[in-house]
DOZA-879168 format. One record per residue (C-alpha): x, y, z. Coordinates in steps of 0.05 Angstrom, whole numbers, plus 32768, in hexadecimal, padded with zeros to 4 digits. Layout:
N
XYZ
...
//
This chain:
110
81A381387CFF
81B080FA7D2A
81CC81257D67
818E81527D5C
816881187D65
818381037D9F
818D81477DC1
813A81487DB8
812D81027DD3
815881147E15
812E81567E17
80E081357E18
810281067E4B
811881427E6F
80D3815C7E69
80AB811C7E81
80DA811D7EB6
80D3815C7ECD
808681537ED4
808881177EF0
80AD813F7F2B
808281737F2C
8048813D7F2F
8073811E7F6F
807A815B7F8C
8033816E7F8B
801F812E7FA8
805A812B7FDD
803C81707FF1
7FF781567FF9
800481168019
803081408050
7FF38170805B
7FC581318062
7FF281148093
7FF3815880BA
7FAE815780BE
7FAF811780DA
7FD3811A8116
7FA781558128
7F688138810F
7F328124814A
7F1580E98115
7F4180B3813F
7F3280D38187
7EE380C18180
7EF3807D8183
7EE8805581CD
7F1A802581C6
7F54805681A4
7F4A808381DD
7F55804E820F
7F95803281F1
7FA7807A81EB
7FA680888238
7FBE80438247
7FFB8050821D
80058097823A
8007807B8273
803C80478263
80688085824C
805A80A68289
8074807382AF
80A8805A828F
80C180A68295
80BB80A582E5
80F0807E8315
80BE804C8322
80D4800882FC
80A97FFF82C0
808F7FC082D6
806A7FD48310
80337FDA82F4
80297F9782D7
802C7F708321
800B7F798364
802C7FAB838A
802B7F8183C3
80617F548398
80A97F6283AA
80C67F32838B
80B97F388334
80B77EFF830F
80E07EF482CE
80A27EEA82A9
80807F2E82C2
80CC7F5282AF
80CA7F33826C
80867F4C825D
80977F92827A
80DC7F97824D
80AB7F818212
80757FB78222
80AD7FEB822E
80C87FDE81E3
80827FE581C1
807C802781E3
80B3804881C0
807A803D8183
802F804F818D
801880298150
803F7FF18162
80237FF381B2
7FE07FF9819C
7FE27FBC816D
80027F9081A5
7FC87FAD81DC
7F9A7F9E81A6
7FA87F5D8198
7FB77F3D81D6
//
């Protein structure tokens, strides 16, 4: 009787466990679609200020992608000569780049 016992015990745990994966599975499967939906959703685009970091970061990409150096941008391109500073800043922008929600943080919180 005792291993009958604990045959049944190790089969409701089976059980519960079993659901519980189902249950994850089901909500793993939602939360995917959700975040599908998301990245095509417009509900971020009607924003002013997320469209503006947008094309200001697309257009970081875009140039860090060309020959041009990176830092360009940030001083007068009458300057030859970059300063350290304006370099250090540059390197810095060029590493939040490589993550949007990290870029638009930094741009927003300036």
């Amino acid at each position: 009787m005792g291993q009958y016992r604990q045959w049944l015990h190790c089969w409701e745990a089976d059980q519960q466990l079993d659901a519980r994966l189902k249950e994850l599975q089901q909500e793993l499967m939602h939360l995917q679609k959700k975040a599908s939906m998301l990245k095509t959703s417009s509900v971020l685009t009607d924003n002013a200020i997320i469209q503006a970091l947008w094309r200001q970061y697309s257009a970081a990409q875009h140039l860090a992608q060309t020959d041009e150096p990176a830092y360009a941008s940030m001083v007068p391109q009458t300057s030859t000569d970059f300063s350290s500073t304006a370099q250090e800043e540059a390197m810095a922008m060029l590493e939040t780049m490589s993550q949007p929600a990290l870029f638009i943080a930094t741009q927003l919180f300036v």
